[in-house]
C-alpha positions as CSV (number, residue, x, y, z in Angstrom):
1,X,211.2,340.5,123.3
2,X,212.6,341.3,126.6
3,X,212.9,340.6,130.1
4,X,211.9,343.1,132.9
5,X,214.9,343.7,135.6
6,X,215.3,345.3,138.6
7,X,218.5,347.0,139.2
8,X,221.3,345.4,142.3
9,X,220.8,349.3,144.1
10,X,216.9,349.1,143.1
11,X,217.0,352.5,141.5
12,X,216.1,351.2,138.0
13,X,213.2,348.7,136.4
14,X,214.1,348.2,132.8
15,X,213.4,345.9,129.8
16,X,216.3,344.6,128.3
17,X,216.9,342.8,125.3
18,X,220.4,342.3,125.4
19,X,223.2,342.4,128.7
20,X,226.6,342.4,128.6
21,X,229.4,341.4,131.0
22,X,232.3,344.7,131.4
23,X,234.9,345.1,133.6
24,X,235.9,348.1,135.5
25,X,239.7,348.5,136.8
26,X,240.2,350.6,139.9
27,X,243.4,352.9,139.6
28,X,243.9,353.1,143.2
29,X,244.0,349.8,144.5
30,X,244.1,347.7,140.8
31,X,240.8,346.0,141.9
32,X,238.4,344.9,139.1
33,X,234.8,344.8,138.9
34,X,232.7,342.7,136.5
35,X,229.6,344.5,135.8
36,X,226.1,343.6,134.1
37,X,224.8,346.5,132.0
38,X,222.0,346.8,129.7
39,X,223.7,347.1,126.0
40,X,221.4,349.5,125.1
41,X,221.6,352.1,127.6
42,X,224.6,351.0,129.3
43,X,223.0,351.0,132.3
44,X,224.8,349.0,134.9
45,X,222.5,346.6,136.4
46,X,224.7,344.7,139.1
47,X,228.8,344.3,140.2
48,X,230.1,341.5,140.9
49,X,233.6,340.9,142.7
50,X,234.6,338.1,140.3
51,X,233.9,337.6,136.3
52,X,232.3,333.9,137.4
53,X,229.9,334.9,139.6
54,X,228.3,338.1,137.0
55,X,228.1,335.2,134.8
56,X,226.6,333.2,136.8
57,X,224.0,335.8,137.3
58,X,224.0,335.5,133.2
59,X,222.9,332.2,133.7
60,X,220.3,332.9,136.4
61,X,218.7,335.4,134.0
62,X,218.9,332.8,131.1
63,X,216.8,330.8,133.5
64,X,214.3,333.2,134.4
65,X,214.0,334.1,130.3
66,X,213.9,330.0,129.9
67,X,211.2,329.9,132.5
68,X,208.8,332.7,131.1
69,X,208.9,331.7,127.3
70,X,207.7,327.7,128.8
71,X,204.7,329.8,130.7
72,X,204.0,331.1,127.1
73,X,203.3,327.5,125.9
74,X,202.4,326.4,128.9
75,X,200.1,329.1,130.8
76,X,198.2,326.4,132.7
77,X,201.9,325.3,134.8
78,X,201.8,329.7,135.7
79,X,202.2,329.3,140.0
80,X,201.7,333.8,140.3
81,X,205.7,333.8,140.1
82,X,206.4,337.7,138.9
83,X,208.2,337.9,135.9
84,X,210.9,340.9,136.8
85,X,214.4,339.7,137.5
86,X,215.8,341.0,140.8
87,X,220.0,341.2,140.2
88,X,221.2,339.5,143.4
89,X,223.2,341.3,146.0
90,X,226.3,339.0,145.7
């Protein structure tokens, strides 16, 4: 099982079965940036400014996943939502 996302720069559609939150230092100016990537290809899939709001986009893909495997049960409550996750910009 996985869940279809689309990439924060919209480069990349991928199905991942597992994400990850990383961080990523800058030498220069000592800023970090939390970063959602696809454990299995390491792709990075959206940066965040702040460790609570990547996951809080955790939690907004947890929803989405939630919301999908109900459909499965339920495919009369199906509205023509897509099921692809688009990372938010911010």
């Amino acid at each position: 099982m996985g869940i279809w996302i689309r990439s924060q720069n919209k480069e990349a559609l991928t199905n991942c079965t597992a994400l990850d939150v990383a961080y990523k230092r800058s030498i220069e100016n000592k800023d970090t940036d939390y970063l959602i990537i696809d454990k299995s290809t390491g792709y990075v899939l959206g940066t965040y400014g702040t460790k609570e709001r990547a996951i809080e986009v955790l939690g907004e893909i947890q929803l989405h996943i939630e919301s999908a495997e109900y459909l499965k049960v339920r495919p009369e409550a199906w509205q023509g939502e897509l099921f692809v996750f688009q990372m938010p910009q911010e």
